[in-house]
N, C-alpha and C positions, 0 to 999 in steps of 0.2 A: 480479439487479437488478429484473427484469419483479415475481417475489413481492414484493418490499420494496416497490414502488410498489403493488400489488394490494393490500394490506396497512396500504394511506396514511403509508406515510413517505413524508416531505418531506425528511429530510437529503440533503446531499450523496453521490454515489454515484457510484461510478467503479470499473468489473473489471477487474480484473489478472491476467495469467495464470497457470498455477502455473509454478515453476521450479526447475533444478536444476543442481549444480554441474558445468562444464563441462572434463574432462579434459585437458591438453594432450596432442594427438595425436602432434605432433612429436617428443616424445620415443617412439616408435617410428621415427622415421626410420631407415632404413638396415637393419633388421630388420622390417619391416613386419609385422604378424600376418595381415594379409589379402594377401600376397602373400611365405609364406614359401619358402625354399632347399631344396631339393633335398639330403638329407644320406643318404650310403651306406645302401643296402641296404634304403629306402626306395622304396616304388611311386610309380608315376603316379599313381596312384587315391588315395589317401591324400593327395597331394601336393595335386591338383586338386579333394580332397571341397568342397563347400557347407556350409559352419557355420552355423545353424542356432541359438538360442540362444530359451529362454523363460525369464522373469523374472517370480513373483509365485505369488499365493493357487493352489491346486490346489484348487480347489472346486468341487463337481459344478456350478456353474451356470457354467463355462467351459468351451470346447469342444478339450477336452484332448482325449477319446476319438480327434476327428476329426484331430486334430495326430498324435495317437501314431501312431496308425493307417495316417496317409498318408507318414508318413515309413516307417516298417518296409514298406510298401508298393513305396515306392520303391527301399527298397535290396532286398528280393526281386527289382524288376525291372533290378536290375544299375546303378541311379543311385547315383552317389557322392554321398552326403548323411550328413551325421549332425545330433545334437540334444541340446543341454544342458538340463536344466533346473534351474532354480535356484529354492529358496523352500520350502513345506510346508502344507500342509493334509489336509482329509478323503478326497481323490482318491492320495494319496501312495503310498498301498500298488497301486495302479494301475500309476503311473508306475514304482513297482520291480517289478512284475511285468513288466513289458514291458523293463524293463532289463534283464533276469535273460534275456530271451530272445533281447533283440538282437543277443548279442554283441559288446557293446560301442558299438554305434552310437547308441545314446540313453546317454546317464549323467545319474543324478540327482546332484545337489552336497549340497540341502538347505538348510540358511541358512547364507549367506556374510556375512565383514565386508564392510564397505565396498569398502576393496584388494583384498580378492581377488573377490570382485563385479567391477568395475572391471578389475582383470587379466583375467578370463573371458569378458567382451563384449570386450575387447578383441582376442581370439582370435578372435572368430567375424564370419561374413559376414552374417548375415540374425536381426532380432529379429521372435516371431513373436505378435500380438496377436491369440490366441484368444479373443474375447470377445463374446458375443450383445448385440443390440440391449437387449434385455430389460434388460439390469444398469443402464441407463439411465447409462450414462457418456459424457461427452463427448469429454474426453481424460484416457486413465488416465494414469498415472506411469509407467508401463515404455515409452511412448510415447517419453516424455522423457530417459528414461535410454540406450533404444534410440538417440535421435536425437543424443542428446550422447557418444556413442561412436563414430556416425558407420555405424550399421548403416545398411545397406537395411530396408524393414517389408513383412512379412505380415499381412493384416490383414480380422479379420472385422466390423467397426464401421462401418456406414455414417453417422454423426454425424457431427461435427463433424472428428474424427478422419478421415475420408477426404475432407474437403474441404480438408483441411491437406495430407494426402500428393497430391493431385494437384494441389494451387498448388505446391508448391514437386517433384512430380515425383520422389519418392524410395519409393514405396510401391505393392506392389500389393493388388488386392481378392480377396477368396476367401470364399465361402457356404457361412457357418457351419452345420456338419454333413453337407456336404457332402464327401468325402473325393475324390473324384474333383476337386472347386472348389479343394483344397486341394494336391493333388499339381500340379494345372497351374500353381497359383500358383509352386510352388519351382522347375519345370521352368520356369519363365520366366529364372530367376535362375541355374539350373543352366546351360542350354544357351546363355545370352547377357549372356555376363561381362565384356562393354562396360554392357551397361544396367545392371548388377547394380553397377562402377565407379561408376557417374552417380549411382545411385539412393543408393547410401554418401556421398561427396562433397554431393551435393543435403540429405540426412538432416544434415548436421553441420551445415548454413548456417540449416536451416530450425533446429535447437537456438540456432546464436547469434542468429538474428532474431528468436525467440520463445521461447524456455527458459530466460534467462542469468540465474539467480536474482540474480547480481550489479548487473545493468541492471534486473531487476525491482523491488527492493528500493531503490535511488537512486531509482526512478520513482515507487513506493509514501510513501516519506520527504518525497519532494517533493511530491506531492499533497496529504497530509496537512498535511504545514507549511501550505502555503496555503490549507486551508481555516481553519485554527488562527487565521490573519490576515483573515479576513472578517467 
């Protein structure tokens, strides 16, 4: 809005924020993904891992390296953690390198439809926004998606994006390229699975107060109409 004024428009101007469609949770009720069953011949460790979950562009100018790295990290020192990742770019053959060695603990997906996108967040505990100041983004989309599934966030964006996660308290901070910034961040969610609870629950509220493309768009229509009548 600041450019368009800079710029001397004088129309009417109003931001809206972006948004996206909001999954009913409750239909997991009773099988929860983030607090499943104990089924034969299954570990503790498997049982109790931290899911983990990245969504979007694999492009050298995200800080994937420090993501992969500090997770394989973690599980060498004996942390149950694993890592999905979902999407494709130039960093890809990266990500399947490091898959091919984890032993399973990282798996690429690739591009998902929607559903099964949506099924896949729905399995995991923590969405992780690898992304440098630099990409000049305010709040990206996997923010949104992250938060309308009800994850906890990781999160390298000191923007606008972290002033969102610690009003509504569902997120924490980690210094991108930092691998060491990045393990303490998931050992926080790893070893304190009351706040890891809060910070999930907190992430769903902070999508229906601010994401709900449904309420965005009623908002957007109505705006519009009334300008249409002045």
């Amino acid at each position: 809005m600041k450019i368009a004024q800079s710029y001397g428009s004088v129309c009417p101007r109003k931001v809206f924020s972006l948004g996206g469609l909001l999954p009913d949770l409750s239909a997991w009720e009773g099988e929860s993904p983030h607090e499943p069953k104990k089924t034969d011949g299954e570990s503790d460790t498997k049982l109790n891992r931290l899911k983990l979950i990245y969504v979007g562009n694999l492009g050298s100018s995200y800080d994937l390296k420090t993501m992969l790295k500090g997770v394989v990290d973690l599980v060498d020192d004996g942390v149950a953690v694993s890592l999905d990742v979902a999407g494709d770019g130039p960093c890809r053959r990266l990500v399947e390198l490091v898959v091919s060695q984890s032993g399973g603990v990282v798996k690429f997906h690739g591009y998902l439809s929607g559903d099964e996108l949506s099924l896949l967040m729905n399995k995991c505990d923590v969405g992780v926004i690898p992304m440098k100041d630099e990409l000049l983004v305010a709040i990206p989309n996997k923010l949104i998606d992250y938060a309308a599934h009800g994850l906890a966030i990781i999160n390298g964006l000191t923007s606008e994006t972290k002033v969102l996660l610690k009003k509504f308290d569902c997120g924490v901070l980690y210094e991108t390229g930092s691998v060491d910034s990045f393990k303490q961040a998931v050992l926080k969610y790893h070893d304190h699975r009351d706040l890891l609870k809060l910070h999930k629950v907190n992430s769903r509220c902070m999508a229906e107060q601010n994401f709900d493309s449904e309420k965005i768009s009623v908002e957007m229509a109505r705006w519009i109409a009334s300008r249409a009548c002045v």
